[in-house]
mmCIF file as gemmi writes it, N, C-alpha and C atoms, coordinates in Angstrom:
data_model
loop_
_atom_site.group_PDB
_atom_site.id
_atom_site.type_symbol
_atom_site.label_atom_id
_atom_site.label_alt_id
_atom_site.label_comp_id
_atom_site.label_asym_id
_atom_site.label_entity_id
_atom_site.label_seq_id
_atom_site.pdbx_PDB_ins_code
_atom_site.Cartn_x
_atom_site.Cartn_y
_atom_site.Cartn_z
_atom_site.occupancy
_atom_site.B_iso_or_equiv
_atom_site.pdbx_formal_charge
_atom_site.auth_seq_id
_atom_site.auth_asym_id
_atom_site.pdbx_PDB_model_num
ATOM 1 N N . UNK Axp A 1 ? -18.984 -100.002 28.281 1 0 ? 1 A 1
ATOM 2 C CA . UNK Axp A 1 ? -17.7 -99.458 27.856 1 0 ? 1 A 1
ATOM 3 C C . UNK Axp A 1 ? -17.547 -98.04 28.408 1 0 ? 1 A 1
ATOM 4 N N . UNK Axp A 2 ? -16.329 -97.798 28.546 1 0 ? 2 A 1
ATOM 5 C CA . UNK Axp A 2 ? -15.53 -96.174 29.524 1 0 ? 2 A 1
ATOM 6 C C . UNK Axp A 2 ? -15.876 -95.774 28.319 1 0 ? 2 A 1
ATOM 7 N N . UNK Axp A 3 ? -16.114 -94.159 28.698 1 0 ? 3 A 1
ATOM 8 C CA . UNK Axp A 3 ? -15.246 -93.184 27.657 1 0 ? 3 A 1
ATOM 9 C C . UNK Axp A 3 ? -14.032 -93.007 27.73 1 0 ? 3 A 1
ATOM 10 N N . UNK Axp A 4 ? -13.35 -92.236 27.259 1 0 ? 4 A 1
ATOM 11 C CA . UNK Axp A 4 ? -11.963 -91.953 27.05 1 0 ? 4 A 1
ATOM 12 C C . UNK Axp A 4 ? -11.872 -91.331 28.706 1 0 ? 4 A 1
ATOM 13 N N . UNK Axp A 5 ? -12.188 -90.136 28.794 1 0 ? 5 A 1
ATOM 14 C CA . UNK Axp A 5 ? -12.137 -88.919 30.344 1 0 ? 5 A 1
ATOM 15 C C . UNK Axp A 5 ? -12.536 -89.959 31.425 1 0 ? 5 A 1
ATOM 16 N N . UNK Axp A 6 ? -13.486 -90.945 31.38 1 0 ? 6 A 1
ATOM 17 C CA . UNK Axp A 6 ? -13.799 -92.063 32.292 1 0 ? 6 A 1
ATOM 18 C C . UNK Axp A 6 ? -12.305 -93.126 32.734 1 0 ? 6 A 1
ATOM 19 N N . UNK Axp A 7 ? -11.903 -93.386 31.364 1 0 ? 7 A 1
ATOM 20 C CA . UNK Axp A 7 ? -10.772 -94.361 31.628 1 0 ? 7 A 1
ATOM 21 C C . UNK Axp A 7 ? -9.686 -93.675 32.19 1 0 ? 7 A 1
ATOM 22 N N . UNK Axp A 8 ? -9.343 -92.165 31.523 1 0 ? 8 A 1
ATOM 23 C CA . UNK Axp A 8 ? -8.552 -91.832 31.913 1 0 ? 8 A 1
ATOM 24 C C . UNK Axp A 8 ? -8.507 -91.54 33.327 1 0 ? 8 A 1
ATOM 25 N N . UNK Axp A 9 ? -9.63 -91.105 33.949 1 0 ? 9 A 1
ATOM 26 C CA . UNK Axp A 9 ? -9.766 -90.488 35.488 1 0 ? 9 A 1
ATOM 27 C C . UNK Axp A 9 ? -9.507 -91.873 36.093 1 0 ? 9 A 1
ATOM 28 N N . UNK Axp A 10 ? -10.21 -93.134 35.548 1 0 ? 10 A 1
ATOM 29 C CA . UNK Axp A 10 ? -9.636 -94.295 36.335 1 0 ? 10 A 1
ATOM 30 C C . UNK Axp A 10 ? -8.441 -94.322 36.499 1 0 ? 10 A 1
ATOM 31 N N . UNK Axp A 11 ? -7.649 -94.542 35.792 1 0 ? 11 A 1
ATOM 32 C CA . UNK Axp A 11 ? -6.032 -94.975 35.596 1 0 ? 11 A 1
ATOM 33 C C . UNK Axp A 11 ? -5.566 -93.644 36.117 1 0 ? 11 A 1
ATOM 34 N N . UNK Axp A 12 ? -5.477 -92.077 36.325 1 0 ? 12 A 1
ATOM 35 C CA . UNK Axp A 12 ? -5.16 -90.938 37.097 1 0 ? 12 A 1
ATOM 36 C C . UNK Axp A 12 ? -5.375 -91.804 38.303 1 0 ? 12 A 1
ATOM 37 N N . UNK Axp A 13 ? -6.022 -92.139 39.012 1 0 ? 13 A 1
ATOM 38 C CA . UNK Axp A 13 ? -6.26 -92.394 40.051 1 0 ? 13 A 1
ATOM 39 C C . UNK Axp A 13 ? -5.585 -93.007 40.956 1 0 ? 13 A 1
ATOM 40 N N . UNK Axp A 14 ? -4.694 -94.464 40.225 1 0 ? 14 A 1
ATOM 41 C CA . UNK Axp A 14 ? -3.833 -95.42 40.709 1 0 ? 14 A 1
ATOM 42 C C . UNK Axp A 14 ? -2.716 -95.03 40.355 1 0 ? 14 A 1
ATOM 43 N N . UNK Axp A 15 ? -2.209 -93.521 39.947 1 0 ? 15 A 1
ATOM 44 C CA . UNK Axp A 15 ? -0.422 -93.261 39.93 1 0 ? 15 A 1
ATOM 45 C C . UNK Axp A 15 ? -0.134 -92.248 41.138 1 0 ? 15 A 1
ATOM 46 N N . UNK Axp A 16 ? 0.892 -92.155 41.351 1 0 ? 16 A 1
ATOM 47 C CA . UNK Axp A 16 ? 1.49 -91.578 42.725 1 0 ? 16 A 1
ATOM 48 C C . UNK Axp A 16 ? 1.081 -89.777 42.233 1 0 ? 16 A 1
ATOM 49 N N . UNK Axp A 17 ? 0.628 -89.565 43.404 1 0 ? 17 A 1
ATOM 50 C CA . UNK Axp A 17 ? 0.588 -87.85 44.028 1 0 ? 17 A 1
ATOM 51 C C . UNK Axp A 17 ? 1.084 -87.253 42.635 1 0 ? 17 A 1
ATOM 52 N N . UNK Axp A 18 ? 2.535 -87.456 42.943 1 0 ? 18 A 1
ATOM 53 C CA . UNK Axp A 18 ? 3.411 -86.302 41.931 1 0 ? 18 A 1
ATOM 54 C C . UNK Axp A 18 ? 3.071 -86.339 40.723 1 0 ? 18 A 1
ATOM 55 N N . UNK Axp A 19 ? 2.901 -87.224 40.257 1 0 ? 19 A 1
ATOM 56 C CA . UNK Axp A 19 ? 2.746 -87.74 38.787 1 0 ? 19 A 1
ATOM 57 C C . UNK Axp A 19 ? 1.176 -87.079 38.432 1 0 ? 19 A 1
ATOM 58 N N . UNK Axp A 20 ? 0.544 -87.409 39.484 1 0 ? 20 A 1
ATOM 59 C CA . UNK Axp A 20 ? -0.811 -86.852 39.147 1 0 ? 20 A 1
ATOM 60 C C . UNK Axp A 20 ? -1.036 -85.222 38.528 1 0 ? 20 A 1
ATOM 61 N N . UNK Axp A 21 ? -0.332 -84.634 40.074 1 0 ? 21 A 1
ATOM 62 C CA . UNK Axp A 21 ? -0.166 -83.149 40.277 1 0 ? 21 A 1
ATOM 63 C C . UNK Axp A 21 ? 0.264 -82.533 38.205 1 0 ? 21 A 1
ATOM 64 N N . UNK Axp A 22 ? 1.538 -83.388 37.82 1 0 ? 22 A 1
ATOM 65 C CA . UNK Axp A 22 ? 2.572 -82.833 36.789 1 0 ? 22 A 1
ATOM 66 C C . UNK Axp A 22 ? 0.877 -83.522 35.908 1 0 ? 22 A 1
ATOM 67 N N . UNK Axp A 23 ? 0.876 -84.258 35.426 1 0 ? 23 A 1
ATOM 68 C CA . UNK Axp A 23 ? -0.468 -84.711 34.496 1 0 ? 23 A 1
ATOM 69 C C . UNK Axp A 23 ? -1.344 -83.471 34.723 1 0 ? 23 A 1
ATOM 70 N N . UNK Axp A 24 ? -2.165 -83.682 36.017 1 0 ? 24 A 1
ATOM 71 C CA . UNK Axp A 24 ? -3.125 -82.379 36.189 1 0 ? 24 A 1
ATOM 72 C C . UNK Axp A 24 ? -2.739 -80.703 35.308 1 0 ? 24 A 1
ATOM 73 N N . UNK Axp A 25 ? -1.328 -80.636 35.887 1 0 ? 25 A 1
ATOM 74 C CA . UNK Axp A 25 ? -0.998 -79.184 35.347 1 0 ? 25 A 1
ATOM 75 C C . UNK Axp A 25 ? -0.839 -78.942 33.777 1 0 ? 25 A 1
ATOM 76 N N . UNK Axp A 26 ? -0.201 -80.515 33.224 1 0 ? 26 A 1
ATOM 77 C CA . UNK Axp A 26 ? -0.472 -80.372 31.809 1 0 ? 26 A 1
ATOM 78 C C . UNK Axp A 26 ? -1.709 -80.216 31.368 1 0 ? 26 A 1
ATOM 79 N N . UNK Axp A 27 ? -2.504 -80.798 31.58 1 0 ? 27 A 1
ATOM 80 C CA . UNK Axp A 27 ? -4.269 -80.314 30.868 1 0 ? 27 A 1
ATOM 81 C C . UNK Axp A 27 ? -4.442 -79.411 31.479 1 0 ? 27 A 1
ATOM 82 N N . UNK Axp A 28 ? -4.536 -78.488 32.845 1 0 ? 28 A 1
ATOM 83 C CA . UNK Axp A 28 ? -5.067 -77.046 33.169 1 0 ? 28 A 1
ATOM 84 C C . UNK Axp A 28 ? -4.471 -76.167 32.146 1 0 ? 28 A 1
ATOM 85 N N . UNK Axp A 29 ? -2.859 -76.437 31.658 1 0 ? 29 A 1
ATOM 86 C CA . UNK Axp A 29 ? -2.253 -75.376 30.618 1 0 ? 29 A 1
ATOM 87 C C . UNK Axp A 29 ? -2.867 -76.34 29.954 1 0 ? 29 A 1
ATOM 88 N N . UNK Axp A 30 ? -3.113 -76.993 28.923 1 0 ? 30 A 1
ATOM 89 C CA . UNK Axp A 30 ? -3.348 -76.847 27.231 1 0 ? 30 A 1
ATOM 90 C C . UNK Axp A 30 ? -4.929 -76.648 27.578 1 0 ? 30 A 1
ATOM 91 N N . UNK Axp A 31 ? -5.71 -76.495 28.707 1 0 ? 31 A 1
ATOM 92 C CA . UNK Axp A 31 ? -7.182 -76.041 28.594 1 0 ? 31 A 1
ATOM 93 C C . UNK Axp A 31 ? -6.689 -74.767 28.579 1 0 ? 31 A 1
ATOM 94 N N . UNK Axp A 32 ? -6.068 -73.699 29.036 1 0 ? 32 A 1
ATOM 95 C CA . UNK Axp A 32 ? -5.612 -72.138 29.266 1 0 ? 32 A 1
ATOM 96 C C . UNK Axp A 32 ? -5.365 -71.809 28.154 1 0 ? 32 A 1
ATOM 97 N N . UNK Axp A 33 ? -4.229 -72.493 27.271 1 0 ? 33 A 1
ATOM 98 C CA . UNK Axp A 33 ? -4.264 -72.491 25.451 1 0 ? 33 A 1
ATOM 99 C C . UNK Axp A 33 ? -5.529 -72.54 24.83 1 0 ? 33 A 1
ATOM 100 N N . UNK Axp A 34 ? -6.057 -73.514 25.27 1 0 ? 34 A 1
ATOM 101 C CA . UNK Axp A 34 ? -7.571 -73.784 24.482 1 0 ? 34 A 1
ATOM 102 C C . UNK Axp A 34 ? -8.028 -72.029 24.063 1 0 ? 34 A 1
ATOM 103 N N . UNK Axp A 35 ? -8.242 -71.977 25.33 1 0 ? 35 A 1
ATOM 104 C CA . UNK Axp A 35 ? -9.055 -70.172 25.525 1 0 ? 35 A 1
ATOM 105 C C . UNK Axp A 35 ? -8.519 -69.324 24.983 1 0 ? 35 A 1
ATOM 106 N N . UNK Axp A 36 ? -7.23 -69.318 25.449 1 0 ? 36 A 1
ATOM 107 C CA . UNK Axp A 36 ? -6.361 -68.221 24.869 1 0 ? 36 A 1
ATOM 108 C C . UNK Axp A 36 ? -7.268 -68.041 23.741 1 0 ? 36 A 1
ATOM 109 N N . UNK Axp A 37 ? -7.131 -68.963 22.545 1 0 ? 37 A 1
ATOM 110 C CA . UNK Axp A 37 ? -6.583 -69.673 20.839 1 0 ? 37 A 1
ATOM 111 C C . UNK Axp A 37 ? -8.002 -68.721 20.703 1 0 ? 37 A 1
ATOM 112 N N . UNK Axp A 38 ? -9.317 -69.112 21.403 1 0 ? 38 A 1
ATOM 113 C CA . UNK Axp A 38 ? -10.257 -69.11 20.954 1 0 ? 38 A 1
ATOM 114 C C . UNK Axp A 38 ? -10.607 -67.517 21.271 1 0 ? 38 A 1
ATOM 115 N N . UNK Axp A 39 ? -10.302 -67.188 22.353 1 0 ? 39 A 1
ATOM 116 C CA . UNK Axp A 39 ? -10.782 -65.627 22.33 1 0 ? 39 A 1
ATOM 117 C C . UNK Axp A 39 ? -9.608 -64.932 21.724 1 0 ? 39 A 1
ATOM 118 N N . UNK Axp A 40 ? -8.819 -65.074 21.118 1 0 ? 40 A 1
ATOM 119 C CA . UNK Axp A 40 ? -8.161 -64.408 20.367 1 0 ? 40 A 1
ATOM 120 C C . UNK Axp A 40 ? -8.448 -64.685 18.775 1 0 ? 40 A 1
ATOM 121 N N . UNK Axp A 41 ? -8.776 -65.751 18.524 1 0 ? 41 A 1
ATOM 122 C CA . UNK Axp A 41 ? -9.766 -66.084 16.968 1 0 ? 41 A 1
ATOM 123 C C . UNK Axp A 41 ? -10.952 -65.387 17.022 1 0 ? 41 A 1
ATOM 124 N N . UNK Axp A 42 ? -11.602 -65.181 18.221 1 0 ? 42 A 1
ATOM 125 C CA . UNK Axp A 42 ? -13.034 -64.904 18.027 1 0 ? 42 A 1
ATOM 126 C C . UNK Axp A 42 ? -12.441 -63.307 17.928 1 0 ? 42 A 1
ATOM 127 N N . UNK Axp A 43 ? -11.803 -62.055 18.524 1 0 ? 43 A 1
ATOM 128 C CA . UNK Axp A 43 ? -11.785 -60.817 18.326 1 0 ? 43 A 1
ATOM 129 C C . UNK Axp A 43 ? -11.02 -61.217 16.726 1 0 ? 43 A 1
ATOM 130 N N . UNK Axp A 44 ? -10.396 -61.901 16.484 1 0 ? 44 A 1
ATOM 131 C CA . UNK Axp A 44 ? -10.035 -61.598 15.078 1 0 ? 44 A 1
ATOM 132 C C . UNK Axp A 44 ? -10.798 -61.425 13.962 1 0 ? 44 A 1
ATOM 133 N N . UNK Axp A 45 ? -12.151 -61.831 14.252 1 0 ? 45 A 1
ATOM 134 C CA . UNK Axp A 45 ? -12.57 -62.032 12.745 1 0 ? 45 A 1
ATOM 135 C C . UNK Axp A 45 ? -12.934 -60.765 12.058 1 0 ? 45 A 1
ATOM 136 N N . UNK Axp A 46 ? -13.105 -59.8 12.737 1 0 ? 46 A 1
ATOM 137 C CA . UNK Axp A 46 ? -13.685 -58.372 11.527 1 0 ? 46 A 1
ATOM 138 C C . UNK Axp A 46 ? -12.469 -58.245 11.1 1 0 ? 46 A 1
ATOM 139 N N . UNK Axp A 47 ? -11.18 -58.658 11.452 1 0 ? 47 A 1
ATOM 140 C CA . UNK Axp A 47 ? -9.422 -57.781 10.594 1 0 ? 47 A 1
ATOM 141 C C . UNK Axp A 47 ? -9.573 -59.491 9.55 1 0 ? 47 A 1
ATOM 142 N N . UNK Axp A 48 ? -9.745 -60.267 10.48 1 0 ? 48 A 1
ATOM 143 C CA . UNK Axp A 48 ? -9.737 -61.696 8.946 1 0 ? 48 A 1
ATOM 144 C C . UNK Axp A 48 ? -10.953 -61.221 7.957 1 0 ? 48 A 1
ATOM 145 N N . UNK Axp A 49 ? -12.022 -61.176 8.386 1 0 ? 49 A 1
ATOM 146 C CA . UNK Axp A 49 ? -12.852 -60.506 6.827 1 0 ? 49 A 1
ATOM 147 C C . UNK Axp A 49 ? -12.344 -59.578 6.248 1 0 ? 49 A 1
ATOM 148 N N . UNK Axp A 50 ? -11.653 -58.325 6.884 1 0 ? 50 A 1
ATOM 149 C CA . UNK Axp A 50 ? -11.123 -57.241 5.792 1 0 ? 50 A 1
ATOM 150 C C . UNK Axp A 50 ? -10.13 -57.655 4.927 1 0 ? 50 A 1
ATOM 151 N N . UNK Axp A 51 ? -9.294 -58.586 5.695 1 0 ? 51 A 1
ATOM 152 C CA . UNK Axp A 51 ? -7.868 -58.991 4.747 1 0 ? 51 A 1
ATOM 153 C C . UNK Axp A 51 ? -8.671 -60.284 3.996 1 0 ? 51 A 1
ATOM 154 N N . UNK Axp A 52 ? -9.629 -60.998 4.21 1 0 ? 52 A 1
ATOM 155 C CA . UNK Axp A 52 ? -10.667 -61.728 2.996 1 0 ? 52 A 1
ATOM 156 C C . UNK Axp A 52 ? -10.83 -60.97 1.699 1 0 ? 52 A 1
ATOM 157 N N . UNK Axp A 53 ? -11.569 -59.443 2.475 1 0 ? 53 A 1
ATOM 158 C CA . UNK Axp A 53 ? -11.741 -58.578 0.933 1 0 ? 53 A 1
ATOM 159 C C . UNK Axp A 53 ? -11.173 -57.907 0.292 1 0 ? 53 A 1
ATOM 160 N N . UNK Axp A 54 ? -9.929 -58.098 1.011 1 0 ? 54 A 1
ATOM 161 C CA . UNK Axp A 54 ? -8.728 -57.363 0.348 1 0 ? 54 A 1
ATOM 162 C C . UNK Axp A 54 ? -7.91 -57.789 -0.863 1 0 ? 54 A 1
ATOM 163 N N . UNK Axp A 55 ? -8.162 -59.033 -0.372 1 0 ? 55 A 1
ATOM 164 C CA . UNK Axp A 55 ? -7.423 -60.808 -1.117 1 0 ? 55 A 1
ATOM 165 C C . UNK Axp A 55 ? -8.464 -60.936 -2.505 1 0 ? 55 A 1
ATOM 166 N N . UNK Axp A 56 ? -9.899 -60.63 -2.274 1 0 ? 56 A 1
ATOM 167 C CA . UNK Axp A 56 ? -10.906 -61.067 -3.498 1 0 ? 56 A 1
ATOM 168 C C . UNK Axp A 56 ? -10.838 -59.979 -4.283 1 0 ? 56 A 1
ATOM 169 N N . UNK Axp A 57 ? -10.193 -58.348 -3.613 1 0 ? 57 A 1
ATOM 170 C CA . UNK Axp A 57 ? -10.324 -57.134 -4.776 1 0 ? 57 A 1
ATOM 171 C C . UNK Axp A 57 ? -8.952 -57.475 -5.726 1 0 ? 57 A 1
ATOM 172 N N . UNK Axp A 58 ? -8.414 -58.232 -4.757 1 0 ? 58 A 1
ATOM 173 C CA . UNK Axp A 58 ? -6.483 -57.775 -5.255 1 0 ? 58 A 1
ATOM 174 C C . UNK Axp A 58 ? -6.851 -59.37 -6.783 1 0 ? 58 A 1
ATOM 175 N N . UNK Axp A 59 ? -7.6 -60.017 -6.11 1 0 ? 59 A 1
ATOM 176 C CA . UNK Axp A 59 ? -7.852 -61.127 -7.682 1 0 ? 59 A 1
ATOM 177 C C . UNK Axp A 59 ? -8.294 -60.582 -8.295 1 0 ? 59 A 1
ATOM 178 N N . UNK Axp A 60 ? -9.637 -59.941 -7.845 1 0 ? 60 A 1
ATOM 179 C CA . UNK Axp A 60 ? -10.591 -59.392 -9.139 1 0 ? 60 A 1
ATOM 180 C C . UNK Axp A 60 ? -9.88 -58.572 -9.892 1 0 ? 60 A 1
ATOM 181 N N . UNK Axp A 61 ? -8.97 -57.721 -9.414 1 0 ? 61 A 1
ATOM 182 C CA . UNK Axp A 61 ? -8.246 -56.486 -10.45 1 0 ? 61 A 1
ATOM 183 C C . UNK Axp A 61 ? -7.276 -57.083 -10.895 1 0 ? 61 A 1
ATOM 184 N N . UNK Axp A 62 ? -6.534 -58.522 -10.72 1 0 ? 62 A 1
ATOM 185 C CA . UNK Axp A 62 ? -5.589 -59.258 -11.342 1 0 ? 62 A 1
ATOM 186 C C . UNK Axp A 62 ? -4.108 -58.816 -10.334 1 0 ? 62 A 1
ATOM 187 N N . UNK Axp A 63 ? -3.509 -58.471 -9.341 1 0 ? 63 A 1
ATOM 188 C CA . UNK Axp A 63 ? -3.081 -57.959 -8.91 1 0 ? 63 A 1
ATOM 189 C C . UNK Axp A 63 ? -1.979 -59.225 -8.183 1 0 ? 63 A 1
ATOM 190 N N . UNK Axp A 64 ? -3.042 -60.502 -8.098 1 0 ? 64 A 1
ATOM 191 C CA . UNK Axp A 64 ? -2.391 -61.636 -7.835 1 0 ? 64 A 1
ATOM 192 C C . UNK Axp A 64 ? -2.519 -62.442 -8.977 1 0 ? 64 A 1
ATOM 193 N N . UNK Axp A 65 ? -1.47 -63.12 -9.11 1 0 ? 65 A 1
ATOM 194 C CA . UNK Axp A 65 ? -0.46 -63.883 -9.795 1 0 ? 65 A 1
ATOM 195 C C . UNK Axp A 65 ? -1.112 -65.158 -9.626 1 0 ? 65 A 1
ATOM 196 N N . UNK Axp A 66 ? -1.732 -66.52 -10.043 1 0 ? 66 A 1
ATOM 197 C CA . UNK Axp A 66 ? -1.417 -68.04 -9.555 1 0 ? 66 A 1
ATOM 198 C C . UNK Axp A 66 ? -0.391 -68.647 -10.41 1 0 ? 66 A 1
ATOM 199 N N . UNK Axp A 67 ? 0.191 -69.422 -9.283 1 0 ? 67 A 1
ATOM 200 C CA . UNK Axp A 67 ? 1.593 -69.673 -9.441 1 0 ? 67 A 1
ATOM 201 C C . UNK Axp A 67 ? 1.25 -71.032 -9.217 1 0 ? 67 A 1
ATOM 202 N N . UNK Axp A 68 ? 1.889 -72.448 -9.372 1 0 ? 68 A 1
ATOM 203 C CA . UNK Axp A 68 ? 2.048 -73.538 -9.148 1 0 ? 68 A 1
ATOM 204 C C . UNK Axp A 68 ? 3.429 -73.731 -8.381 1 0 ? 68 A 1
ATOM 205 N N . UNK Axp A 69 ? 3.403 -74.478 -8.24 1 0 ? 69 A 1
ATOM 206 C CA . UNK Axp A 69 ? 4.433 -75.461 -6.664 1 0 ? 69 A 1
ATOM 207 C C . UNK Axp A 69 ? 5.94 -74.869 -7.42 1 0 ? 69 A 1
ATOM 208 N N . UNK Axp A 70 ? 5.693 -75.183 -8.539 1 0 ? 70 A 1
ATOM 209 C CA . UNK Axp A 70 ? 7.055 -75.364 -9.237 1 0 ? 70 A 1
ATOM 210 C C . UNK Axp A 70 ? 7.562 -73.986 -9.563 1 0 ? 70 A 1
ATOM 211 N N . UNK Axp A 71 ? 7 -73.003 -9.752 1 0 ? 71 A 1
ATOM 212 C CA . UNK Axp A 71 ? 6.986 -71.427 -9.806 1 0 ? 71 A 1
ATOM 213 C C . UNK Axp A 71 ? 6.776 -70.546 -8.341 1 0 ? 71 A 1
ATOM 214 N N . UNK Axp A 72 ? 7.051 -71.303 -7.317 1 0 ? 72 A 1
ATOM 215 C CA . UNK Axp A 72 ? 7.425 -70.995 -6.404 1 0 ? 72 A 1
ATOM 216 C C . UNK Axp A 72 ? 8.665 -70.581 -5.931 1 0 ? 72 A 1
C-alpha cells in the first residue's frame, strides 16, 4: 500500500504541466504558512507566559468574573 505523498506524487505526475505548476505553488505557499505560523508561535511564548500570569493573578485576586454561555 502507497502512502498518501506516494499516491499523491503518482497521480501529480499524469496531469498536464499547468495544473502541476498551480498544485506545486499551492503546497510551496501553505509550506511558507507552515513556517511563518511556527516561528512566529515559537518567539511568542515568553509574552504568552506573561499574559498566562497575568490571567492566574487577575483569578487569584478575583478580578475575573465566570460567566456561563447565557451571561454572555
Amino acid at each position: 500500500m502507497l502512502s498518501l505523498p506516494e499516491e499523491a506524487i503518482g497521480k501529480f505526475s499524469h496531469i498536464p504541466n499547468d495544473k502541476q505548476y498551480a498544485i506545486a505553488s499551492l503546497i510551496l505557499d501553505a509550506i511558507a504558512d507552515e513556517d511563518r505560523w511556527d516561528l512566529a508561535f515559537a518567539k511568542s511564548q515568553d509574552k504568552l507566559s506573561k499574559i498566562a500570569a497575568r490571567v492566574r493573578q487577575d483569578i487569584k485576586t478575583g478580578r475575573v468574573k465566570k460567566l456561563g454561555i447565557d451571561e454572555l
